[in-house]
HTML snippet that shows the backbone in 3Dmol.js (N, CA, C, O; Angstrom):
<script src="https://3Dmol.org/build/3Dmol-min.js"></script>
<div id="view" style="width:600px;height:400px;position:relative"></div>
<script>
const pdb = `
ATOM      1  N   UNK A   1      79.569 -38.784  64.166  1.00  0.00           N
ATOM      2  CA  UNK A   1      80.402 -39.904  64.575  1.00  0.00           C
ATOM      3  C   UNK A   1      80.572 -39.853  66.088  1.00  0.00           C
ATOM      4  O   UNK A   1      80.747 -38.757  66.620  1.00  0.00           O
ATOM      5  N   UNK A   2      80.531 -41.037  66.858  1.00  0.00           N
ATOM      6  CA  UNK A   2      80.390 -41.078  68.215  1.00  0.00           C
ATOM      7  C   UNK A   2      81.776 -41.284  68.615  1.00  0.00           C
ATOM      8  O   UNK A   2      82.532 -42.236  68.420  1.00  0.00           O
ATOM      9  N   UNK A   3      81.896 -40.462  69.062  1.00  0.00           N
ATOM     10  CA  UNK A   3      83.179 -40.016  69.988  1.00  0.00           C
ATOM     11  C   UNK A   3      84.298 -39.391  69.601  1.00  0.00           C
ATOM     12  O   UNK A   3      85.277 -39.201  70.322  1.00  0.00           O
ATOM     13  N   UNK A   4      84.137 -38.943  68.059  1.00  0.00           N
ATOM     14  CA  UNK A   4      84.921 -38.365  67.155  1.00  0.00           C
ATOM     15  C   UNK A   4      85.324 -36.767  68.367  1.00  0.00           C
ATOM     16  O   UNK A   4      84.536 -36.087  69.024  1.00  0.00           O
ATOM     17  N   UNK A   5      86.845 -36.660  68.227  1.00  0.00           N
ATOM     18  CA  UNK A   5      87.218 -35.025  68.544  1.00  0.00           C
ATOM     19  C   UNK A   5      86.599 -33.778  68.507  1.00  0.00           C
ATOM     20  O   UNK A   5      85.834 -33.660  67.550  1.00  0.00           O
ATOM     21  N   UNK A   6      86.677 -32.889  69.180  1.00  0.00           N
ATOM     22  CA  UNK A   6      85.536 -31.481  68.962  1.00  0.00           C
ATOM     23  C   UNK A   6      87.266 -30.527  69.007  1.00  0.00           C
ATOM     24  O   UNK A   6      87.433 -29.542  68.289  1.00  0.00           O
ATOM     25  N   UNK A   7      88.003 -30.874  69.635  1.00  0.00           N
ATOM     26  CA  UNK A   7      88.784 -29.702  69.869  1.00  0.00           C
ATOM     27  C   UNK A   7      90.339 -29.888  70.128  1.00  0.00           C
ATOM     28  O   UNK A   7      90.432 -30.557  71.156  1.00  0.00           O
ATOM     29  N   UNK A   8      91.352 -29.642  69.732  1.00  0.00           N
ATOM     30  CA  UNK A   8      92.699 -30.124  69.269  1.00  0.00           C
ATOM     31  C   UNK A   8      93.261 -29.035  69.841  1.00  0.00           C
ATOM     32  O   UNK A   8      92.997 -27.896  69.455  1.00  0.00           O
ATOM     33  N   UNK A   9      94.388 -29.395  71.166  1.00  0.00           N
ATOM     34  CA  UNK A   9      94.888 -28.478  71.832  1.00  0.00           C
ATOM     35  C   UNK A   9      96.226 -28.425  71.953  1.00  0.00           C
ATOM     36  O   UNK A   9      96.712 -29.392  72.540  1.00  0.00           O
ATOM     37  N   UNK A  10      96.961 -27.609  71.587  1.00  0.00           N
ATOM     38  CA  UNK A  10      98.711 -27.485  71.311  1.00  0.00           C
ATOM     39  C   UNK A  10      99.054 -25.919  71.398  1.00  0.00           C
ATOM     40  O   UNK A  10      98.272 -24.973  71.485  1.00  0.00           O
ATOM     41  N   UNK A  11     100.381 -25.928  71.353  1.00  0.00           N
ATOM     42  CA  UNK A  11     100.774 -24.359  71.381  1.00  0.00           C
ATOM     43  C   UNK A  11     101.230 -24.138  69.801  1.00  0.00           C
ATOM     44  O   UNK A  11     101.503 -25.042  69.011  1.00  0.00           O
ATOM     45  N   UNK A  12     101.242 -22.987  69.587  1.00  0.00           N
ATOM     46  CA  UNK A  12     101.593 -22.048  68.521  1.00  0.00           C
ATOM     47  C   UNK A  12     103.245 -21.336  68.756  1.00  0.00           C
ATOM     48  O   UNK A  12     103.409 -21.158  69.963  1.00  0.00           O
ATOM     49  N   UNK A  13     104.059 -21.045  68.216  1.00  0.00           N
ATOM     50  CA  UNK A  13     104.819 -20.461  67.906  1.00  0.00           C
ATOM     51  C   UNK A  13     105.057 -19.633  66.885  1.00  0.00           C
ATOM     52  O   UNK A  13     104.840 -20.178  65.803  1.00  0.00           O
ATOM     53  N   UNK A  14     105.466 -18.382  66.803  1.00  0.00           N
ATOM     54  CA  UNK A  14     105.795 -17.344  66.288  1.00  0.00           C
ATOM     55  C   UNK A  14     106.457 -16.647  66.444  1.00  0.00           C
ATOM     56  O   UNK A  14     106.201 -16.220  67.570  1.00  0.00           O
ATOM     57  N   UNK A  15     107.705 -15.856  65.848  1.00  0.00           N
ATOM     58  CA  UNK A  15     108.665 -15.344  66.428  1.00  0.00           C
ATOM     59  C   UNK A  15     109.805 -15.882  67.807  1.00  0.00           C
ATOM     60  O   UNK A  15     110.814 -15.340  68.257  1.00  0.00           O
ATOM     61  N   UNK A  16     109.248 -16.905  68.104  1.00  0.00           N
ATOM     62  CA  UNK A  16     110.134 -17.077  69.004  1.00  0.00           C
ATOM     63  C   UNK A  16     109.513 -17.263  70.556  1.00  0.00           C
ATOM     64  O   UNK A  16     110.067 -17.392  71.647  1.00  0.00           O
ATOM     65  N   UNK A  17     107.910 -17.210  70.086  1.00  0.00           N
ATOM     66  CA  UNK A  17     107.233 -16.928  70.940  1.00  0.00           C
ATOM     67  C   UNK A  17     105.822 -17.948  71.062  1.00  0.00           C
ATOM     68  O   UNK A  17     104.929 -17.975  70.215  1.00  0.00           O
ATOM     69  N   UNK A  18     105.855 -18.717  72.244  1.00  0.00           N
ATOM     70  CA  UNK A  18     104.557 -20.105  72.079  1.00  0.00           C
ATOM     71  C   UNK A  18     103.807 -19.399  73.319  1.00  0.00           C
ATOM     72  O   UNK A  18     104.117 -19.006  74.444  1.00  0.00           O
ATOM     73  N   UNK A  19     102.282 -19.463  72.250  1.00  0.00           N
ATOM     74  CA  UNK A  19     101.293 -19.497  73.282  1.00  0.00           C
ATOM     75  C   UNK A  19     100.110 -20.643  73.403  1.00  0.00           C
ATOM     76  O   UNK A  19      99.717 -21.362  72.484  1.00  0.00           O
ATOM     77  N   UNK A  20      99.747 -20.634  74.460  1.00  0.00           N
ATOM     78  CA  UNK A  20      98.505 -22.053  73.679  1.00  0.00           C
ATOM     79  C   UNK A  20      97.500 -21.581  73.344  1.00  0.00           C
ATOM     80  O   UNK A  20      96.810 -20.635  73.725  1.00  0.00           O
ATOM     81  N   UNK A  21      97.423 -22.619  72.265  1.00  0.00           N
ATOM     82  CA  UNK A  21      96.256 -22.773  71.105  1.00  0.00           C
ATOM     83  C   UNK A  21      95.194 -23.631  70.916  1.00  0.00           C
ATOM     84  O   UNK A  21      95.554 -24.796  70.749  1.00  0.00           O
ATOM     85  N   UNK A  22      93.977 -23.436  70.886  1.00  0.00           N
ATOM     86  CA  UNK A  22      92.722 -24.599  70.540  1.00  0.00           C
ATOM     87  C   UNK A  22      92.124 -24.199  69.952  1.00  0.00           C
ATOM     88  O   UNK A  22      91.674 -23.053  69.959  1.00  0.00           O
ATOM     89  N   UNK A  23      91.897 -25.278  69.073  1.00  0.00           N
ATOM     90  CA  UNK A  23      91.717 -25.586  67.390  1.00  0.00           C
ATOM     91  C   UNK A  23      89.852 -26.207  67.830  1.00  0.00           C
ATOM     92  O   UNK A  23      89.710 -27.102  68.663  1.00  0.00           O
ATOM     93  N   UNK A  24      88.673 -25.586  67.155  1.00  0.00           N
ATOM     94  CA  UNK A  24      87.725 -26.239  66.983  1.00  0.00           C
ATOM     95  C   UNK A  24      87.711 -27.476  65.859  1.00  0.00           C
ATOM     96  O   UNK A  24      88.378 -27.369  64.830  1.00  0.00           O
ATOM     97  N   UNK A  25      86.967 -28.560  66.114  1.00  0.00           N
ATOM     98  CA  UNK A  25      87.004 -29.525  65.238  1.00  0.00           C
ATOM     99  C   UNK A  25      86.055 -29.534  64.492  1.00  0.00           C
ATOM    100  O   UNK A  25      85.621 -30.683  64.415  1.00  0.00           O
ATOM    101  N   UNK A  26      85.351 -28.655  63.731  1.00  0.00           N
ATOM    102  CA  UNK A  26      84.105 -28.729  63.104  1.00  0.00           C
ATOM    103  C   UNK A  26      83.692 -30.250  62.082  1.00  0.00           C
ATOM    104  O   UNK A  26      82.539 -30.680  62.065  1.00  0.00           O
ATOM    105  N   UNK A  27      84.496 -30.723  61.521  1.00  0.00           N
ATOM    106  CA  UNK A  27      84.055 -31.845  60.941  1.00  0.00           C
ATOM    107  C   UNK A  27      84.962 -33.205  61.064  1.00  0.00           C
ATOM    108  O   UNK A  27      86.151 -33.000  61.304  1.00  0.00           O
ATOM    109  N   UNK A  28      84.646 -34.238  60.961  1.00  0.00           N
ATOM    110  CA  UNK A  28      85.640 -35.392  61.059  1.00  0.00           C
ATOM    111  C   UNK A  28      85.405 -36.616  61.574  1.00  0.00           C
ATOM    112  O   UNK A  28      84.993 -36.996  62.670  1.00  0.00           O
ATOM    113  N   UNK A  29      85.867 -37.371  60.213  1.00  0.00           N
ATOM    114  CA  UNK A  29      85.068 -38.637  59.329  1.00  0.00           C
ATOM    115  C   UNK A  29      86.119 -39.440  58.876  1.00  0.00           C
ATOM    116  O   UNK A  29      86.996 -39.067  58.096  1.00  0.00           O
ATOM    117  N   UNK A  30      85.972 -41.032  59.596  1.00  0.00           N
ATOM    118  CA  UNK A  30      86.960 -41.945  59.286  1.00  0.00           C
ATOM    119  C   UNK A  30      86.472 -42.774  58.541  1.00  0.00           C
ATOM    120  O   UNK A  30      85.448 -43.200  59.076  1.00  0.00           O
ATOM    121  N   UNK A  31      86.678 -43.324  57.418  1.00  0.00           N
ATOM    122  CA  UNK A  31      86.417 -44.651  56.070  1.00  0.00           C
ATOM    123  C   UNK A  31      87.753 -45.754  56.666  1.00  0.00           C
ATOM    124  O   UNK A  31      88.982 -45.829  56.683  1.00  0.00           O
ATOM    125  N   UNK A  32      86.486 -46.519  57.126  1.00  0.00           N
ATOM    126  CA  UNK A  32      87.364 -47.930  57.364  1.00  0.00           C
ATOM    127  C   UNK A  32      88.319 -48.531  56.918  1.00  0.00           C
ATOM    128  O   UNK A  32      89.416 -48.926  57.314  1.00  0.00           O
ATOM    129  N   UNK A  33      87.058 -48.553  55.009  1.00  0.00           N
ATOM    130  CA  UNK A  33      87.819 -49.444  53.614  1.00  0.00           C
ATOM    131  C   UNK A  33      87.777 -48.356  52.942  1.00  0.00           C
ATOM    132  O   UNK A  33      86.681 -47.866  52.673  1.00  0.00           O
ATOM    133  N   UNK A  34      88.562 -47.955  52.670  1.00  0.00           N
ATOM    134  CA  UNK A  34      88.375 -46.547  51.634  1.00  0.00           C
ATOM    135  C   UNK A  34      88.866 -47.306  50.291  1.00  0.00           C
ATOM    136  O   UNK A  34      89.936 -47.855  50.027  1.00  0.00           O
ATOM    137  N   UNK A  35      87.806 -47.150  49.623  1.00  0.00           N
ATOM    138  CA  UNK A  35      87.628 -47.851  48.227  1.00  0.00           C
ATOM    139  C   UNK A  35      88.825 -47.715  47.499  1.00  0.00           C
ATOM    140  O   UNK A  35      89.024 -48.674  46.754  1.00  0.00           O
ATOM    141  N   UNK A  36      89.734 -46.793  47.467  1.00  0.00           N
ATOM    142  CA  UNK A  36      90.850 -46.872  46.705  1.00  0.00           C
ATOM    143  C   UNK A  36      92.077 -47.008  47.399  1.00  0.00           C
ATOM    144  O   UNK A  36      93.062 -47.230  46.694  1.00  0.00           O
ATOM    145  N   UNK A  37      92.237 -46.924  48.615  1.00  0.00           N
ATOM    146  CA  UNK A  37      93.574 -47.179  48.884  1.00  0.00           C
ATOM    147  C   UNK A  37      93.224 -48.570  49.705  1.00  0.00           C
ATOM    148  O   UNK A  37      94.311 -49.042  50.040  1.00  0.00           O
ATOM    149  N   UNK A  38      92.283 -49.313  50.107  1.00  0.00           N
ATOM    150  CA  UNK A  38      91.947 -50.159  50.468  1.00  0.00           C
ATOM    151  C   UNK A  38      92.052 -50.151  52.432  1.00  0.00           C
ATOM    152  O   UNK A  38      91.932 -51.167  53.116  1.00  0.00           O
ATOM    153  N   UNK A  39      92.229 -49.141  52.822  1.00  0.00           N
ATOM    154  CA  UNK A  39      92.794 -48.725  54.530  1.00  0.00           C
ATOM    155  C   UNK A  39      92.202 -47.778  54.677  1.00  0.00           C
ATOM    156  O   UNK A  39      91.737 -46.964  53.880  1.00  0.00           O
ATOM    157  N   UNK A  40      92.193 -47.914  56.628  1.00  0.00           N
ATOM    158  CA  UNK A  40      91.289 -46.632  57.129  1.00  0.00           C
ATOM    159  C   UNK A  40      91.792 -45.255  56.572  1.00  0.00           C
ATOM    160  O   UNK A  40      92.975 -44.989  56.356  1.00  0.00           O
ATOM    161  N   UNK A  41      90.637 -44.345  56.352  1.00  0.00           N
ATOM    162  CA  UNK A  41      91.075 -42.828  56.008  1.00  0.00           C
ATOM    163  C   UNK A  41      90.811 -41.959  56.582  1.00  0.00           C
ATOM    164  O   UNK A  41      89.602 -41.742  56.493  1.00  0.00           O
ATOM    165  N   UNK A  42      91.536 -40.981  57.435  1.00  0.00           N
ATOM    166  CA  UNK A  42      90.352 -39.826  58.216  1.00  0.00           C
ATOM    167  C   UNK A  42      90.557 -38.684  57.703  1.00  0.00           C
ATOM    168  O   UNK A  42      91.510 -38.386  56.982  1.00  0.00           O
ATOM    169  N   UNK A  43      89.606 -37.930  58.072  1.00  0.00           N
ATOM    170  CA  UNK A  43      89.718 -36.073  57.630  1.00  0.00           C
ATOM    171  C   UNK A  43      89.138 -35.614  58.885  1.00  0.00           C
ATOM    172  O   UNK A  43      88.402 -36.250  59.640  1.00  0.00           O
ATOM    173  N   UNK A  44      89.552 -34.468  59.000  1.00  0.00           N
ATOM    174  CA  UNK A  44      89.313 -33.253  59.602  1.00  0.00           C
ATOM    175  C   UNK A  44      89.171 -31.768  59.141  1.00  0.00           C
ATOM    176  O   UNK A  44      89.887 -31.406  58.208  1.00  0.00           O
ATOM    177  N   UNK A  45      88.335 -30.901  59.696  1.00  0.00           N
ATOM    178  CA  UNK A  45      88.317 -29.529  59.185  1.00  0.00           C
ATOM    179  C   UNK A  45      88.795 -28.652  60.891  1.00  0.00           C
ATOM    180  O   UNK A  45      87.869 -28.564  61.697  1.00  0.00           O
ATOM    181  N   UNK A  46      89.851 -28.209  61.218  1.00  0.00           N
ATOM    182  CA  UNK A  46      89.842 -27.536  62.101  1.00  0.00           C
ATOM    183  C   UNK A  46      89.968 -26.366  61.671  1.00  0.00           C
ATOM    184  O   UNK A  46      90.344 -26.049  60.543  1.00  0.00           O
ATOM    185  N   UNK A  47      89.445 -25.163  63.160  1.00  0.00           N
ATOM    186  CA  UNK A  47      90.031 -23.685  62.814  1.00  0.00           C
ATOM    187  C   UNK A  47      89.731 -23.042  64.554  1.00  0.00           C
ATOM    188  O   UNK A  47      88.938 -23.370  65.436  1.00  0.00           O
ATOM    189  N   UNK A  48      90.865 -21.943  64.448  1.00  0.00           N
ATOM    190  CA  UNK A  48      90.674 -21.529  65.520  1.00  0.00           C
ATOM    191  C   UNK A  48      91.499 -19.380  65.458  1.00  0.00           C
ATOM    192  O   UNK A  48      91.903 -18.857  64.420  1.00  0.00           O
ATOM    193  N   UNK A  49      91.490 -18.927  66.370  1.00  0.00           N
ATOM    194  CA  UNK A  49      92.098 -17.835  65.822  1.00  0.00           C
ATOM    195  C   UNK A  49      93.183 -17.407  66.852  1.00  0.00           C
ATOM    196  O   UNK A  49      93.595 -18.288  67.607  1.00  0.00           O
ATOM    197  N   UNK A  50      93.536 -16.535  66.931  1.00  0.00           N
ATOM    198  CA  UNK A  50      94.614 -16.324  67.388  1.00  0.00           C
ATOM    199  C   UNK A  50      94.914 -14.549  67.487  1.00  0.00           C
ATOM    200  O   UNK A  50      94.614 -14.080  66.389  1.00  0.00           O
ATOM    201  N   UNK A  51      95.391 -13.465  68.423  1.00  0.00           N
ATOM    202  CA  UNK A  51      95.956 -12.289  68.161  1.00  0.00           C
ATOM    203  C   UNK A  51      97.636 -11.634  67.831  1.00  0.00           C
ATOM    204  O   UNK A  51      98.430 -11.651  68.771  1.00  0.00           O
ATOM    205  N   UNK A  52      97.834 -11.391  67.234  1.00  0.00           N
ATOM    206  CA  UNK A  52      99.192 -11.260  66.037  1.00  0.00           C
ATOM    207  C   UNK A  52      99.762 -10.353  67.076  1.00  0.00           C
ATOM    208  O   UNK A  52     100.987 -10.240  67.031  1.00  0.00           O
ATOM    209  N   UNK A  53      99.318  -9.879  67.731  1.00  0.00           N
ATOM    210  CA  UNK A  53      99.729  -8.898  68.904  1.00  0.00           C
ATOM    211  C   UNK A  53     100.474  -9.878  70.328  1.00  0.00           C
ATOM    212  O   UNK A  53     101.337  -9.578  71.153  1.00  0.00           O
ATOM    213  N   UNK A  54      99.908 -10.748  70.172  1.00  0.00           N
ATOM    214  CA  UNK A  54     100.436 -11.566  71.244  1.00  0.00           C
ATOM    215  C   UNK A  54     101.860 -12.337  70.961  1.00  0.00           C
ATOM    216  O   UNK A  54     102.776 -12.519  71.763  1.00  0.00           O
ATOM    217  N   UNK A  55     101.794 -12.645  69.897  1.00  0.00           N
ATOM    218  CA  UNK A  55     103.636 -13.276  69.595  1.00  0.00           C
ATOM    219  C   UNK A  55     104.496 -11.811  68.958  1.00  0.00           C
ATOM    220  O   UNK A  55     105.497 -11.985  68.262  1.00  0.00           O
ATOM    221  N   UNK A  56     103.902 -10.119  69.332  1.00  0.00           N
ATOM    222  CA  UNK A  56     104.852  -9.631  69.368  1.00  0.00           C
ATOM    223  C   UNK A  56     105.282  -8.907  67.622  1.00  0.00           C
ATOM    224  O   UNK A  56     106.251  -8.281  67.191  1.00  0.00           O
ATOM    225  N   UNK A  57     103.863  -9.450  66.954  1.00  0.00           N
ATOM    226  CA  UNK A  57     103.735  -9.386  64.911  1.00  0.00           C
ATOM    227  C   UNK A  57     102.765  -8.010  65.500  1.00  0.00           C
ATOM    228  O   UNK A  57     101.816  -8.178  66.266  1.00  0.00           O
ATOM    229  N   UNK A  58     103.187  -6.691  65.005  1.00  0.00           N
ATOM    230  CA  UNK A  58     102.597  -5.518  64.993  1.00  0.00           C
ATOM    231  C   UNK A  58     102.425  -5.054  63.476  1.00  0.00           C
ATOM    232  O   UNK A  58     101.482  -4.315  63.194  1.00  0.00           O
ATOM    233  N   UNK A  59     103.150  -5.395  62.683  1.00  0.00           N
ATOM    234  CA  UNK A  59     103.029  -4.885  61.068  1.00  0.00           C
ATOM    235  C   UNK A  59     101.629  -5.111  60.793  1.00  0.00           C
ATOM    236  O   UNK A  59     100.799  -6.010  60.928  1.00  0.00           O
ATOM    237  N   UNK A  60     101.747  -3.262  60.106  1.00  0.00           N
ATOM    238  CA  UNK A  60     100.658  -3.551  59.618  1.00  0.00           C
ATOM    239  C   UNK A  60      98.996  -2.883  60.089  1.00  0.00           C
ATOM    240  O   UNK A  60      97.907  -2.757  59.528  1.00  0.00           O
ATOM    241  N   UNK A  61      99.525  -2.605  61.316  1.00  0.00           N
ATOM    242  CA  UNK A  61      98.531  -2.239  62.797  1.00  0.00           C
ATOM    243  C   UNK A  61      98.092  -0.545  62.408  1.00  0.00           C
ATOM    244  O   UNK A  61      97.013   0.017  62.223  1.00  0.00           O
ATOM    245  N   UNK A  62      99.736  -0.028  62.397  1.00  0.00           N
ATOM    246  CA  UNK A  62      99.341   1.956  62.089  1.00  0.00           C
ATOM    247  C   UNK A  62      98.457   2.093  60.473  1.00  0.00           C
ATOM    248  O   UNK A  62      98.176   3.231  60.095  1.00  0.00           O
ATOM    249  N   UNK A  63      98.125   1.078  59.732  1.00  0.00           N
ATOM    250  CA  UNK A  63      97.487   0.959  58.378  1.00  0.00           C
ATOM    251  C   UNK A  63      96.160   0.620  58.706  1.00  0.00           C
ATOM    252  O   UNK A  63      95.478   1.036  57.768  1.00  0.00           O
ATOM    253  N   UNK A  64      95.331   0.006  59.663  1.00  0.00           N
ATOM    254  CA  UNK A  64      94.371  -0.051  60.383  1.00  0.00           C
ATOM    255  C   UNK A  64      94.101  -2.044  59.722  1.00  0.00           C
ATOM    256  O   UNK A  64      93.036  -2.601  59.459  1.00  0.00           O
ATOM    257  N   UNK A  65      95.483  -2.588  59.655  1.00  0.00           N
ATOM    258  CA  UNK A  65      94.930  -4.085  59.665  1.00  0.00           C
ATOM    259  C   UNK A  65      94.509  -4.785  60.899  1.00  0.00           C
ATOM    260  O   UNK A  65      94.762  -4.236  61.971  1.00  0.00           O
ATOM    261  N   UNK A  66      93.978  -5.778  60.887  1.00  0.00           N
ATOM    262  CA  UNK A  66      93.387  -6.289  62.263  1.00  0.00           C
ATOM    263  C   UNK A  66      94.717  -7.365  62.045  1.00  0.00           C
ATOM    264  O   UNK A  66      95.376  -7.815  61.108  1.00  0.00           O
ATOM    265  N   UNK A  67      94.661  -7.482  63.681  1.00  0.00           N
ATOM    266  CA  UNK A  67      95.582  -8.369  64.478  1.00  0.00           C
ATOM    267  C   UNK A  67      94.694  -9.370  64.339  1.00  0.00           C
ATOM    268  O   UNK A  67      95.167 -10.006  63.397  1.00  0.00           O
ATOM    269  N   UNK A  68      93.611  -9.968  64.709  1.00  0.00           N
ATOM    270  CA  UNK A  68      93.097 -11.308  64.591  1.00  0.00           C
ATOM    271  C   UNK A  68      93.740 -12.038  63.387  1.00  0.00           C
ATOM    272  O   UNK A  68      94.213 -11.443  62.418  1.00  0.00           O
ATOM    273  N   UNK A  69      93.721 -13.064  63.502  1.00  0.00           N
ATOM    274  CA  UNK A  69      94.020 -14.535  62.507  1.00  0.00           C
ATOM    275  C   UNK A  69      93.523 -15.189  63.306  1.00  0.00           C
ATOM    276  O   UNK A  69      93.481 -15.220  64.536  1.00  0.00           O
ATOM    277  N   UNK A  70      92.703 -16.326  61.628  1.00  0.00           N
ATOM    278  CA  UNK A  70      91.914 -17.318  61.756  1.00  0.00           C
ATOM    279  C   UNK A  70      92.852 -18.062  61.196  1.00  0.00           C
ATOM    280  O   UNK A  70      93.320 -17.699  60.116  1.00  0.00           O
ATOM    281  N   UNK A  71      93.318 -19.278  61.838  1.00  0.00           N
ATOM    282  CA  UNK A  71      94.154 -20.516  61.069  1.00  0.00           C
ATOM    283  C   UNK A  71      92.907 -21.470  61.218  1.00  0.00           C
ATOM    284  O   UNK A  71      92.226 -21.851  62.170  1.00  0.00           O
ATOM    285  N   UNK A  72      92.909 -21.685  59.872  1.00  0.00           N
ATOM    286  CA  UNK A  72      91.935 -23.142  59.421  1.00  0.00           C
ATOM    287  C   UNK A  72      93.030 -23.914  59.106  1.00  0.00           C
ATOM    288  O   UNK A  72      93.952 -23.510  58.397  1.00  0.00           O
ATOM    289  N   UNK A  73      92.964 -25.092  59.643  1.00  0.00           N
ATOM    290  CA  UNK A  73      93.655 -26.619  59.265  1.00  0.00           C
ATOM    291  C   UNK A  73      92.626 -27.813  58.589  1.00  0.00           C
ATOM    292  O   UNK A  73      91.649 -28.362  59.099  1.00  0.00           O
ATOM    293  N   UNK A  74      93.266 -28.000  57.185  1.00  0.00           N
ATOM    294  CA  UNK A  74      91.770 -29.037  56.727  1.00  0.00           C
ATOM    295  C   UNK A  74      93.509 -30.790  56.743  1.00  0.00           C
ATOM    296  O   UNK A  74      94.714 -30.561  56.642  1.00  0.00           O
ATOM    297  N   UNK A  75      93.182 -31.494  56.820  1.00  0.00           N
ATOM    298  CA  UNK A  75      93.836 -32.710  57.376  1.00  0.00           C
ATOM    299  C   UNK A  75      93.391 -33.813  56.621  1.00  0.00           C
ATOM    300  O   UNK A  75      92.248 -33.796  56.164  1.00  0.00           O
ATOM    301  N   UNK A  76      94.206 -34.853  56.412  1.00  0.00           N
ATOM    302  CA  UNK A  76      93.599 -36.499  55.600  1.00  0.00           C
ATOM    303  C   UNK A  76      94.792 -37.351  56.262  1.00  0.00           C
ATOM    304  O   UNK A  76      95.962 -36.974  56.205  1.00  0.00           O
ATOM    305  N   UNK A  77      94.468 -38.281  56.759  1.00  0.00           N
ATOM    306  CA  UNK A  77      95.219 -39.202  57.163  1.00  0.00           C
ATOM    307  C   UNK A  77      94.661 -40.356  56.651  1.00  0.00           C
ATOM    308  O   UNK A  77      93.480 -40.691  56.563  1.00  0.00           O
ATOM    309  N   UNK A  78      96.099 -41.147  56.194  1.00  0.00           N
ATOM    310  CA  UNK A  78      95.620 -42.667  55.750  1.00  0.00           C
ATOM    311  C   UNK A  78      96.411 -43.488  56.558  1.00  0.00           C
ATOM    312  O   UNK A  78      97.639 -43.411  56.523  1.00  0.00           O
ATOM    313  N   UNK A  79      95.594 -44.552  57.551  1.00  0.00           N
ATOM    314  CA  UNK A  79      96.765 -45.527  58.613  1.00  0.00           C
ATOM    315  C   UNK A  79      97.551 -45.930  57.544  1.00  0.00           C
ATOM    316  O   UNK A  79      97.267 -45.751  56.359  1.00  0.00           O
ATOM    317  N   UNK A  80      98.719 -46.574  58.055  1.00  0.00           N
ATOM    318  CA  UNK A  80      99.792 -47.091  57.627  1.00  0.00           C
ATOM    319  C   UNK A  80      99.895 -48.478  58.314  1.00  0.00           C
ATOM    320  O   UNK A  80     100.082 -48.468  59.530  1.00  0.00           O
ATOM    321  N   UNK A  81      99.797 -49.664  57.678  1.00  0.00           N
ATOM    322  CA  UNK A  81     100.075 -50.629  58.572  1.00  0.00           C
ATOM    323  C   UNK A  81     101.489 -51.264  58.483  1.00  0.00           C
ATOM    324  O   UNK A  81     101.817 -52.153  59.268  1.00  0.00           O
TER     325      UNK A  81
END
`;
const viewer = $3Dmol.createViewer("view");
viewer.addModel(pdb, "pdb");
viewer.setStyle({}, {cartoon: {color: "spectrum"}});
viewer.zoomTo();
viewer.render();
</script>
């Protein structure tokens, strides 16, 4: 899709604590007439990751878990007129 989003940029919060965040847009596809609700429809698949160490989240660490997180966001929007 031509000119569709690649990358969705906002901050995160955790604990009390915002850092900024960007989200890859891997997929995302708007239906004009979407056969059943009769109105435009969009989707998205985002994901991006993040270190658990940085908002200050250590649990977990002396057990040998990894601090990385991957937040995937999957999305559907239907306009509203």
């Amino acid at each position: 899709m031509q000119g569709a989003p690649t990358t969705a940029s906002g901050e995160l919060t955790l604990h009390g604590v915002s850092r900024p965040l960007v989200l890859r847009i891997d997929s995302f596809k708007c239906m004009p007439d979407h056969p059943i609700v009769k109105r435009e429809v969009c989707g998205a698949d985002a994901f991006g990751t993040f270190n658990r160490a940085d908002f200050g989240v250590n649990a977990g660490l002396q057990f040998g878990f990894r601090q990385e997180v991957t937040l995937r966001i999957q999305v559907e929007a239907i306009r509203q007129d």
